[in-house]
C-alpha positions, 0 to 999 in steps of 0.5 A, spaced: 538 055 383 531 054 387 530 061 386 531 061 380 527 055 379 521 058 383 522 064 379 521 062 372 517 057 373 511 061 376 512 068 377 516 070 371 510 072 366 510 070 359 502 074 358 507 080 359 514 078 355 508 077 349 506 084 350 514 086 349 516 082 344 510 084 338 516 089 336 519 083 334 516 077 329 518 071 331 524 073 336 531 069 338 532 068 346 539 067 349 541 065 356 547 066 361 548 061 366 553 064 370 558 068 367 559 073 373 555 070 379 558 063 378 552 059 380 549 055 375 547 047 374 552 043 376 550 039 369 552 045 365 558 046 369 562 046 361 558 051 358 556 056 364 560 062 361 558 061 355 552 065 351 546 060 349 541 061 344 534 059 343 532 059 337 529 052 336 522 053 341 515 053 339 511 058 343 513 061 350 510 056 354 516 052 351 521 058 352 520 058 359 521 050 359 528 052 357 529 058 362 528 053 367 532 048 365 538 052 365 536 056 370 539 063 368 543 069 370 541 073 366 535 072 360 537 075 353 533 077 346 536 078 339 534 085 338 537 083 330 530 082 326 530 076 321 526 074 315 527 067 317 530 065 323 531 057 322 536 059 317 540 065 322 539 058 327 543 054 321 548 059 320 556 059 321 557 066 320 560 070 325 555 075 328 558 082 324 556 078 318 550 078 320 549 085 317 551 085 309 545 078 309 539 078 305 536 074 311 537 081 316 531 086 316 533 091 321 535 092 328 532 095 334 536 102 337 538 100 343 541 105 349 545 101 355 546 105 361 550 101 366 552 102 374 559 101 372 559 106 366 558 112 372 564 116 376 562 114 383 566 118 389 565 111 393 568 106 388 571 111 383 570 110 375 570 104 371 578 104 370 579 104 378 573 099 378 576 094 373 583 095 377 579 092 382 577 086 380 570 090 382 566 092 377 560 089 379 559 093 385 555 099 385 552 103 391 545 108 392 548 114 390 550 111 383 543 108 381 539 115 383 545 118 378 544 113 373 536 114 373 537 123 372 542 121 366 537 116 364 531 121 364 536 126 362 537 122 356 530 121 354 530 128 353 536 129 349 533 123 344 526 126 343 529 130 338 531 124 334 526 119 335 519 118 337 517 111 340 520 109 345 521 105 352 524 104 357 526 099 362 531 097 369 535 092 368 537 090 375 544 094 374 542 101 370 537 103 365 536 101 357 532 106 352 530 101 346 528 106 340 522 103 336 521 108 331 522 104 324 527 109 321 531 106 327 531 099 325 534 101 318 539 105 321 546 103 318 553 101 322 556 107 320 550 111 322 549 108 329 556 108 330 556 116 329 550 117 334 553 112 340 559 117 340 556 123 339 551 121 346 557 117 349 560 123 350 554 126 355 551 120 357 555 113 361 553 108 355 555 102 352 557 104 346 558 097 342 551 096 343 548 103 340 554 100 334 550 094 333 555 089 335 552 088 341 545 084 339 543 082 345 539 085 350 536 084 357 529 080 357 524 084 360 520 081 366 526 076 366 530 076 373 537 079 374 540 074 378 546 078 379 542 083 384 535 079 384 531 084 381 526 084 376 527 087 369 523 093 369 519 097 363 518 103 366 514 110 364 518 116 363 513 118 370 515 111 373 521 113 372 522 120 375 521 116 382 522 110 381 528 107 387 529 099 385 531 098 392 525 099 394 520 097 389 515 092 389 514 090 381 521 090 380 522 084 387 522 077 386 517 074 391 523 070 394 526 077 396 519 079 398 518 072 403 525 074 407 
């Protein structure tokens, strides 16, 4: 908890989470106390499994009081845009509905590339791993092959789309897509292009779908492996080694 304190309340860098967040006008947060981990603030022991938006903050200082107080393992954004999220806050819908209201704009492409979704010679494939109990576990092998198919991904996209990014989510790699005509794309649409890559690349395919509208906050803290979420260029990436790199170790690893 102190870690996560430490961090939030000082190196995590809303000069840089502003920088990210342009693409969205007026964005919705959310926060996972300790679904995985189970570490969280003993006064949030009744909702530490649950999902909690952020919808009600003012500017990003005040976002970042929120983060510290609930001291997060894991930090989300609404990848949904909205005309006005004060309504969406008021809502009672459930979220697929989200997709047939006039307040819905778009949402952003998103590819989730994950660890889990690998077949790992040492902890076999996501079958076995869940079997297991040991999903969360992954090894080096799997992050060097996750950052090829990552690469390998990009490319095969490019065909399609021209804006994008990339960024290391503490367990795999995310492909956010930015191109407007992505943000437009109907249900159906993205269902088709998540199967289509799904059968080549280790993706979520839910969140390609669009029923997954969360995603991990750039330059928030996995606390899950302790690691920095990390945008990344394509060159960047192409060396990149997250056990190892200084931009993605929070201080409180770096001080050990």
């Amino acid at each position: 908890m102190e870690e996560r304190r430490a961090f939030y309340g000082g190196e995590f860098d809303l000069n840089k989470v502003k920088g990210w967040m342009d693409i969205h006008p007026s964005p919705v947060f959310a926060v996972i106390l300790g679904r995985y981990s189970r570490i969280y603030p003993k006064e949030y022991a009744k909702i530490s499994n649950h999902t909690i938006m952020i919808d009600d903050y003012d500017d990003l200082d005040d976002l970042r009081s929120y983060i510290v107080q609930y001291r997060p393992e894991s930090a989300y954004y609404d990848r949904n845009l909205y005309r006005d999220r004060e309504i969406c806050a008021k809502c009672c819908k459930e979220d697929n509905e989200c997709w047939s209201c006039e307040n819905f704009l778009g949402q952003e492409l998103a590819f989730d590339m994950d660890v889990e979704n690998l077949d790992c010679p040492l902890h076999g494939d996501l079958v076995k791993r869940m079997k297991r109990g040991d999903h969360l576990s992954f090894c080096e092998y799997d992050l060097k092959k996750l950052r090829g198919k990552a690469l390998e991904l990009l490319d095969e996209l490019r065909g399609e789309f021209k804006k994008m990014r990339v960024t290391y989510s503490g367990r795999g790699y995310h492909i956010h897509v930015l191109d407007r005509k992505a943000y437009s794309m109907a249900r159906k649409e993205r269902g088709e292009l998540a199967d289509h890559i799904g059968k080549s690349f280790p993706i979520d395919e839910w969140v390609t779908e669009g029923e997954s509208h969360l995603i991990r906050l750039p330059f928030s803290l996995n606390a899950l492996v302790s690691r920095i979420v990390l945008p990344l260029e394509k060159k960047e990436l192409e060396q990149f080694d997250p056990i190892t790199d200084k931009h993605c170790v929070p201080k409180f690893i770096k001080t050990l």
